[in-house]
LUMFI-557480 format. One record per residue (C-alpha): residue in one letter; x, y, z. Coordinates in steps of 0.2 Angstrom, whole numbers, plus 5000, padded with zeros to 4 digits. Layout:
# LUMFI-557480
aXYZ...
# end
This chain:
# LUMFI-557480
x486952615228x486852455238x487352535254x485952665249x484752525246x485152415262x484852595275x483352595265x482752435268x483252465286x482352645288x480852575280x480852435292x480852575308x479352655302x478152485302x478652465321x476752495323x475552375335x475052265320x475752145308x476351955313x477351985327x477052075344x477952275344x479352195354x479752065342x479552205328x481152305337x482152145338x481752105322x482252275314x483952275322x484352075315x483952135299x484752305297x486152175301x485752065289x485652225277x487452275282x488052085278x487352095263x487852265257x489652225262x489852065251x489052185240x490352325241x491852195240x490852145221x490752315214x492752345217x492852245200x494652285198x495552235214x496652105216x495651975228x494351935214x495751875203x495751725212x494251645217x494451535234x494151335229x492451285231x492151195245x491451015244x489551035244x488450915256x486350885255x485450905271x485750795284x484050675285x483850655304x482450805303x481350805290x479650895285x477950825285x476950995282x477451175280x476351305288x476651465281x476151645285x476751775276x476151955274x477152045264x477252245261x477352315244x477752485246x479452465257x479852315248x479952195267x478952035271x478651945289x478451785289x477851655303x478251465298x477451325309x478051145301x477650975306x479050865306x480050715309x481450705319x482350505315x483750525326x483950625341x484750785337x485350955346x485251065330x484351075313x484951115298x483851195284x484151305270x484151485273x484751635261x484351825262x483251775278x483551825295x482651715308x482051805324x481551655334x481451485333x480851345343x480451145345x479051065352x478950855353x477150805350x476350815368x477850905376x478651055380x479051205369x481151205367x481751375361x483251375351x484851465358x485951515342x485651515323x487251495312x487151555297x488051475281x488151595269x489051515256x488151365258x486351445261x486251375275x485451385293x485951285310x484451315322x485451245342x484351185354x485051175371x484550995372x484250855361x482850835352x482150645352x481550535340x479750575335x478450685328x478350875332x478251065329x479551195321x479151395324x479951495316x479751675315x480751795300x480951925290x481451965271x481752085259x480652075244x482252095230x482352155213x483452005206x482051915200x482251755212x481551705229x480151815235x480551975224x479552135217x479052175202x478452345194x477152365184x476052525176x474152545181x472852605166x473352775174x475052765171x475452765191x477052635194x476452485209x477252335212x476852155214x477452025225x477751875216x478951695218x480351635204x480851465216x481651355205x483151295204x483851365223x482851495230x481251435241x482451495252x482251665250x480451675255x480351545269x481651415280x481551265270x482351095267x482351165249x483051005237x481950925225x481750745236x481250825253x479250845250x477950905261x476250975259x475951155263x474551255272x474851425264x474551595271x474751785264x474151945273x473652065258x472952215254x471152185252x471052275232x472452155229x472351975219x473151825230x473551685221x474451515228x474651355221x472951305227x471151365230x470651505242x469551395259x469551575266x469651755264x469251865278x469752025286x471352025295x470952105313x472752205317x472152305301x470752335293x471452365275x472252215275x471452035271x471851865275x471851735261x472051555266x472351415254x471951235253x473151105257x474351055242x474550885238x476350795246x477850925234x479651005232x479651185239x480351255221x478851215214x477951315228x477151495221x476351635227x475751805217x474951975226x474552115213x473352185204x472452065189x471252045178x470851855172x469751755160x469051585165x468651425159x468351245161x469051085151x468350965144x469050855161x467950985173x469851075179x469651265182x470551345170x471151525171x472351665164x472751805174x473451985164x473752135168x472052255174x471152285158x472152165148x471051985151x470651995131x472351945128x472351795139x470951685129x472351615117x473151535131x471351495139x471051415122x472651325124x472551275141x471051195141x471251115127x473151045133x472550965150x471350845140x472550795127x474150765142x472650675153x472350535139x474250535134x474750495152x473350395156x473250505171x472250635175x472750835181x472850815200x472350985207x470451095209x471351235198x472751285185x472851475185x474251555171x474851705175x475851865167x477351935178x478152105172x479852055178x480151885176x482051815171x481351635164x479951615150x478851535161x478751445177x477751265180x477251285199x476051155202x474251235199x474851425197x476151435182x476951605179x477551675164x478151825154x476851925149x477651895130x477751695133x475651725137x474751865132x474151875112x473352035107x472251945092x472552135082x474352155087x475151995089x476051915075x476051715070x477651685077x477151745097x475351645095x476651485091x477851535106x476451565118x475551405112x477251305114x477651375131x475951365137x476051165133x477851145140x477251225159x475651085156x476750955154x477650985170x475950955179x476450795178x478150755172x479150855185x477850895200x476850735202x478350655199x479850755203x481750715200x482750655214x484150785212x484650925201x485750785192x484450725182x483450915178x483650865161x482350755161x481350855166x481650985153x482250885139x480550775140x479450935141x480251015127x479950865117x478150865124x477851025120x477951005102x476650835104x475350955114x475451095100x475550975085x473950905091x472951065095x473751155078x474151025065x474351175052x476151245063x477151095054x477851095071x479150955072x479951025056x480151185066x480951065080x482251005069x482851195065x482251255082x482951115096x483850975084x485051095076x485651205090x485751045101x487150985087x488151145087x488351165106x488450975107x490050975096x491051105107x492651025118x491751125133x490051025131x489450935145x488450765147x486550795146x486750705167x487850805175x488450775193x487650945201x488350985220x488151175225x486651265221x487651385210x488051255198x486451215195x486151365185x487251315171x486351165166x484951245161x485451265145x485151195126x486051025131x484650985146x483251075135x483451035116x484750895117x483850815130x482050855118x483350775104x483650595115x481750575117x481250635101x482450475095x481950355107x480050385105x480550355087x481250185090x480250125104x478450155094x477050265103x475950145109x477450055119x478250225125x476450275131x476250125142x478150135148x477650345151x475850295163x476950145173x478350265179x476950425183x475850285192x477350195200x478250365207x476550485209x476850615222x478650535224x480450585218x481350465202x482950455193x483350455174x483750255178x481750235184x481150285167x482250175157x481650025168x479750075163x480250095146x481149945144x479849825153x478649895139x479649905124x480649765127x482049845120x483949875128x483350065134x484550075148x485950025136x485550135120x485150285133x486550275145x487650295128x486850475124x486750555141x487950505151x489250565138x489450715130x489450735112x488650645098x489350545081x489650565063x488850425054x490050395039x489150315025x489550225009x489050124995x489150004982x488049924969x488149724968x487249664955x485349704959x485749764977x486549914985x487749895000x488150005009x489350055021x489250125040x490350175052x490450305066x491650405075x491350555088x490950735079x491950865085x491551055079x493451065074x493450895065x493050715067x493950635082x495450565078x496350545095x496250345105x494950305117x493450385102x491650355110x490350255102x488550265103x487250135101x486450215085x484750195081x485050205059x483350205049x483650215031x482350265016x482550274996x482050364984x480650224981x479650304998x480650445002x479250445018x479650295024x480950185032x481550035022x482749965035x483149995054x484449925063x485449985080x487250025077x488149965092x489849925085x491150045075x490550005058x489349905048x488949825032x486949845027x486149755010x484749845004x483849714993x483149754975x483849944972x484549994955x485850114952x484850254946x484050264966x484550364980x484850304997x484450425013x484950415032x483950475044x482250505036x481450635047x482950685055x482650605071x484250525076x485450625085x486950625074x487750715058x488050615042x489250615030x489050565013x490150494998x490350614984x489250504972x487850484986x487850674992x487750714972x486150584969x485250664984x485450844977x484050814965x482850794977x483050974986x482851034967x481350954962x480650924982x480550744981x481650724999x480250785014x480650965019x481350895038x482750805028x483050955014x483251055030x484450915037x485550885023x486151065021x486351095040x487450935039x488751005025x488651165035x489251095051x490450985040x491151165030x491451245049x492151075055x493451095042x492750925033x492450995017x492451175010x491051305011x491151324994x490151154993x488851205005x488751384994x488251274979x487251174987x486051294994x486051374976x484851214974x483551274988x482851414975x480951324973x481051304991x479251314999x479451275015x479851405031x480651315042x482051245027x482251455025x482551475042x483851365044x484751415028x484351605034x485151575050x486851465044x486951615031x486851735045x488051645053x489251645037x488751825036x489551885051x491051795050x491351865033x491052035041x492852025046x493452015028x493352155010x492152065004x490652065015x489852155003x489851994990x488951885003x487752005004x487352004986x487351814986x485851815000x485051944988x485051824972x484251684982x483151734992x482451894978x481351744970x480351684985x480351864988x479351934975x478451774974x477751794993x477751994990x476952105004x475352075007x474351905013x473351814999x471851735001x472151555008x473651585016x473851505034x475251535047x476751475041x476551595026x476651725038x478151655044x478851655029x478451845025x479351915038x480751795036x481251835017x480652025018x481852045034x483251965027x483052075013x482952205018x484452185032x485452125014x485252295007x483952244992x483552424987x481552354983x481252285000x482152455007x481152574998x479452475000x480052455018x480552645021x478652695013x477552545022x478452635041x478252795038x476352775035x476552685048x477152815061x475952935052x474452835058x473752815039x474152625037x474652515053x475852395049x475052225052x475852105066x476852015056x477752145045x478452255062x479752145063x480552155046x480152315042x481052395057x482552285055x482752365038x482552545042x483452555056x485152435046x484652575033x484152725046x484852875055x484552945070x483053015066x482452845062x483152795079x482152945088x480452875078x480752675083x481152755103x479552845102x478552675095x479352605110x478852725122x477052725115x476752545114x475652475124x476152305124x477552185129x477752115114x477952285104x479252335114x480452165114x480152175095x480752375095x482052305107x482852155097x483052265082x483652425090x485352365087x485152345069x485852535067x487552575060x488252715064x489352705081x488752855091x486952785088x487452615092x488152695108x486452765113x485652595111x486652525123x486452655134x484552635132x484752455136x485152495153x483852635157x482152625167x481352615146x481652435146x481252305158x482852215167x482552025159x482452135141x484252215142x484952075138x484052055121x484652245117x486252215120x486352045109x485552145096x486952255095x488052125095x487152015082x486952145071x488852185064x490652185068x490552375076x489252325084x489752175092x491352255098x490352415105x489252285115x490852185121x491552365128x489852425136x489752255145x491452275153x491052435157x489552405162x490052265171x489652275188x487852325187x487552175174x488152055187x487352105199x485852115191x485751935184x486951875198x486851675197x485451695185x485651585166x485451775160x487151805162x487651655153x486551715140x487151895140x488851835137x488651715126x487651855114x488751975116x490651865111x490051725102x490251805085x491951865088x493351785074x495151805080x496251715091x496651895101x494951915105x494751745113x495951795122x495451945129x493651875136x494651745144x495851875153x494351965158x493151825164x494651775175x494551935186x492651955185x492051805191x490251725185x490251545192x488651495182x489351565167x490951465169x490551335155x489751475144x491451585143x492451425139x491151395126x491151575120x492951555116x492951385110x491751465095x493051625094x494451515089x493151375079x492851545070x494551615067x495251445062x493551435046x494051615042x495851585038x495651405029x494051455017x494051645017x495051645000x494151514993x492551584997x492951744990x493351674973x491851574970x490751734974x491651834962x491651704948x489751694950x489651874946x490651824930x489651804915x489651624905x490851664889
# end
């Protein structure tokens, strides 16, 4: 197939030797012959991949020490030219940079990968042109050598470089992607994923975060095609080798790191607007489609005023355009001024998108705004400190979207969505610190992950809470004024913060990210006459117990406390800086309660007494505790139950006490730890008990939300709906089935559309409950729909289905033109997710499967993520063995942590099954007993 693909390329490249294009016919032939070698090179690396089972991959080589860029050449402005051809899947390029030379040098070394350079040459401001004589290529490295056969001195002067590429399907660099027309003809687009490593795909670059330059871009199009760059178009005129083509030219960017570089050709539709701040706003979607980008038009324009006046800076760029890719790996991408997303992370259908995709597109829309200025006007000096980047948009994100919909009760949603998930990855042995000291560019890939995203969110979350807003704020506009248009560290911000706040920053921080790992804040009391004392101590919380061992970390803590006096408020807030303290809280009675961590902001687990955890209970019953801290309490014992630190059974009875729970996001996060209790069950005789216990509570909210909206209800009803009714149904209550099984199949019969919001729910319970007509129905929805979003919720719950050789042709499905390549992955996580056959039919199909997954997502976080979905759920010491074994002959280097991880939570798993499995067992069948 790849040697297929590379004569291809190579063919396709003979038959454009035509007198037109960016390089002269004699060029064109050279340039054909370097690249059908570069084809050969590849395909053989390629060809040594596939060969999954022989005995070199065993052992990898050590990685070599990796080295930046030398700094005696550097570049001032990039002039690029690219003209690329989307029907053979090839682009020409002609780079003319202005650069610095600060010590005299015979070679330059840039970054350089899947590029082959037909000629290059140097020419010092006011003197004669120097070709280069060689150019070494660094494969491993990504690297390029450019000789010159004498030295080039000191000074300001010209690069040429002319090249050619391959516009790839791997959904990085300068790739392609497919899309369908109105008429159902397939075309492809040429679009840009840069970030972290691979500006280097599509042009010669110094490509690391601190080298900046402005850029003069280029791109020879066809004229009925959109061109979009990070600027606006100065000029658009015919380009004269062809008269079908057009050339766009661009305004200059402001001084910026190449990943954040962007270019789109294709086929669009777009609405337009202006915000309140007179920036041109607009939302690219697919031909026909521009209806479904005004959400995000509303969101956009409203965003960019609200991070203006936050910042205290104002949006430096003409233009932001939002654009919808077909393929696209991420959710969304921040280049500066032309963001790019997934058509499901931006494009709302106000008939046929539910509650939950207007909340994601509104979140993701407000993260990429963020970026505008917290990561591309002021940009991070290495991929070291990435996390603050993406920890302090995630964080941001929530600010920007609590602002423009108060009604999402979005930071209680943070606390189950980022805050949670942080914790349980945090607690793993194969953690990492949120800096991590990044070398190679293929270790840059495993960082982006929940400790750099909602860890980092986490850190910020709690330090905003303890610094104050006003103070933060004025810290936040002296570090984007001090470093605008420049490159800072983690350290830069702390120093801003600190001269604003006044408060030890540096050292509280330097606590939480520079190592792993997070404490367990042990708490106490004791009444003294008319006071309470109580008292605190920490230790380092470890997902298979409390660390025990010499040498335990400590943080320094911010601890606010609240009573039952002003469950909304903090009473006290002190900084924990030492093993353990002693607090007096003043004038409580014995009859009060005492709560750590109102709002759940610090970044730490607590445990309780026996007589404090009891007096708190009463306050999920009657609702008196906030929802964030009803949420938080149970998540704690949960994490305590796996931990080993006290016994599920305790977490059982507590969350019997959620049953006049209002709130959505308290449900999810109780829906998802039962989940998680659910499928490790699965591996027991009594799976069928648990299912009965998570039909007894949530039947009451059930039938109290029932099908259909009422008048009055908002979003997070919505939310709810689908939540309950789905977990319902997927718990076998025969209500929800049989009300599901008639609501679809009036449904498919066209006499009653489902509405948005009830897709979701009702599939997943037909198809747990279905056969493989059901199957055949939910493929033909698929095939039908019309809409991204349709078909990654047809997608998700595809693997919902029981029977094995139905299961089989899911997977197969997953890998077939039907779904697109960043969707497969959800597919087969589905399958996984859904029950103990299934997750061992994924686990098969992936090793079988093996070699095309890898190379599709080669490098990619989606193979972390793959992984992670389909061996995460796994329970037994054996099976942790097995995906150890098999990672060590199939090598993913960014998926190295993710595997350690994977099988870290296999043996966590195994070791809660054998010690409460029993116990478990006998407190769901002495519910079941009648009272005598």
């Amino acid at each position: 197939m790849l040697l297929l693909l590379s004569r291809q390329v190579s063919l396709s490249l003979v038959r454009q030797v035509k007198p037109r294009g960016l390089f002269s016919p004699l060029k064109r032939v050279s340039l054909i012959l370097r690249f059908s070698a570069l084809c050969v090179r590849q395909s053989t690396v390629s060809i040594n991949s596939v060969n999954a089972t022989v005995p070199q991959l065993v052992t990898m080589p050590e990685r070599r020490p990796f080295v930046r860029l030398p700094t005696d050449v550097f570049p001032v402005n990039y002039g690029l030219s690219l003209k690329p051809d989307l029907i053979d899947f090839t682009f020409e390029g002609k780079l003319e940079a202005a650069v610095e030379v600060t010590q005299g040098t015979n070679q330059i070394v840039m970054n350089c990968a899947d590029i082959d350079i037909i000629t290059a040459s140097f020419a010092p401001e006011g003197g004669e042109e120097i070709n280069a004589t060689g150019f070494n290529y660094q494969n491993e490295d990504e690297k390029v050598t450019l000789s010159f056969p004498s030295v080039l001195q000191k000074g300001s002067g010209t690069l040429k470089i002319d090249f050619v590429g391959e516009l790839n399907d791997k959904m990085k660099g300068f790739y392609r992607s497919k899309y369908a027309t109105p008429s159902g003809e397939i075309r492809y687009a040429a679009v840009t994923q840069f970030e972290a490593t691979d500006a280097r795909r599509a042009f010669p670059c110094w490509d690391e975060p601190a080298i900046k330059a402005t850029f003069d871009i280029t791109l020879i199009v066809p004229k009925d095609r959109v061109a979009l760059s990070n600027m606006n178009v100065i000029d658009r005129k015919p380009y004269p080798e062809d008269d079908s083509l057009v050339e766009v030219k661009f305004a200059k960017t402001p001084i910026m790191s190449t990943y954040l570089v962007a270019f789109v050709i294709g086929e669009y539709d777009f609405v337009e607007s202006q915000s309140s701040d007179g920036v041109t706003v607009r939302v690219y979607t697919p031909v026909g489609k521009a209806e479904q980008g005004k959400f995000a038009l509303e969101v956009a324009t409203k965003t960019l005023p609200f991070y203006k006046e936050y910042f205290s800076v104002p949006y430096p760029l003409p233009k932001i355009d939002l654009i919808a890719i077909a393929d696209f790996a991420a959710g969304a991408m921040e280049n500066w001024g032309l963001v790019t997303y997934r058509e499901t992370a931006l494009l709302i259908d106000p008939k046929n998108s539910c509650a939950s995709s207007r909340q994601w597109v509104a979140l993701v829309v407000g993260h990429e705004l963020a970026h505008q200025w917290f990561g591309n006007l002021v940009t991070m000096e290495w991929w070291t400190h990435l996390w603050l980047n993406e920890g302090f948009a995630s964080w941001i994100e929530y600010l920007c979207v609590d602002h423009c919909f108060p009604e999402y009760d979005i930071w209680t949603q943070f606390v189950s969505a980022d805050y949670t998930r942080a914790l349980d990855l945090d607690a793993l042995d194969n953690s990492h610190p949120i800096e991590v000291n990044v070398g190679h560019p293929s270790e840059v890939d495993e960082i982006f992950d929940a400790i750099s995203y909602s860890k980092g969110a986490s850190v910020i979350r709690m330090l905003h809470n303890y610094i104050g807003d006003e103070d933060f704020r004025k810290g936040m506009n002296a570090y984007l004024l001090k470093f605008q248009h420049k490159n800072a560290s983690t350290e830069d911000l702390w120093d801003c913060l600190e001269q604003s706040s006044g408060k030890p920053i540096a050292a509280v921080m330097n606590s939480w990210t520079k190592q792993m790992g997070f404490p367990i804040i042990v708490v106490d009391q004791e009444q003294q006459g008319p006071d309470r004392v109580l008292k605190i101590s920490q230790k380092k919380f470890c997902a298979s117990g409390p660390h025990n061992g010499e040498d335990c970390p400590s943080w320094m803590v911010p601890i606010s406390i609240c009573t039952s006096e002003d469950p909304s408020c903090s009473k006290i807030k002190f900084l924990l800086d030492q093993p353990e303290s002693k607090i007096t809280i003043p004038q409580l009675g014995p009859d009060m309660w005492v709560k750590i961590n109102p709002g759940t902001v610090g970044f730490y687990r607590i445990q309780y007494s026996s007589a404090m955890l009891e007096s708190l209970l009463p306050g999920i019953r009657d609702l008196t505790l906030l929802p964030v801290d009803r949420l938080g309490l149970q998540n704690d014992l949960f994490s305590l139950s796996r931990a080993g630190m006290i016994s599920t059974v305790e977490v059982l009875k507590m969350m019997e006490a959620f049953l006049n729970e209002p709130n959505y996001t308290v449900w999810s996060d109780l829906s998802c730890n039962l989940g998680v209790l659910s499928s490790l069950l699965s591996y027991t005789e009594f799976h069928e008990e648990i299912q009965e216990f998570i039909r007894d509570l949530f039947t009451p909210i059930g039938l109290n939300l029932g099908w259909d909206s009422k008048p009055g209800e908002g979003h997070l009803d919505a939310l709810l709906r689908g939540l309950v009714l789905g977990k319902l149904g997927k718990a076998g209550h025969k209500a929800t089935l049989d009300e599901a099984r008639r609501r679809f199949k009036e449904h498919v019969e066209g006499k009653q559309i489902l509405s948005a919001d009830l897709r979701s729910p009702v599939y997943l319970t037909v198809l747990k409950h279905g056969d493989s007509s059901t199957l055949d129905t939910m493929l033909k929805l698929h095939k039908q729909a019309d809409m991204q979003e349709e078909k990654n919720r047809i997608e998700r719950v595809l693997g919902a289905i029981s029977a094995p050789e139905l299961i089989q042709r899911v997977l197969n499905f997953a890998l077939s033109d039907e779904v697109r390549p960043q969707d497969t992955v959800s597919v087969i996580g589905g399958v996984a997710g859904s029950s103990k056959q299934g997750r061992k039919a994924a686990w098969k199909f992936v090793r079988d499967n093996w070699e095309e997954l890898h190379n599709r997502y080669q490098g990619g976080f989606l193979i972390s993520r793959l992984i992670k979905l389909t061996v995460d759920g796994f329970a037994n010491d054996k099976m942790a063995a097995e995906v150890k074994s098999f990672f060590e002959s199939h090598h993913a280097p960014a998926a190295e942590r993710t595997v350690q991880q994977c099988c870290e939570n296999i043996l966590l798993n195994a070791e809660w099954l054998k010690r409460d499995a029993e116990d478990i067992h006998q407190y769901l069948l002495q519910r079941k007993v009648p009272p005598v």
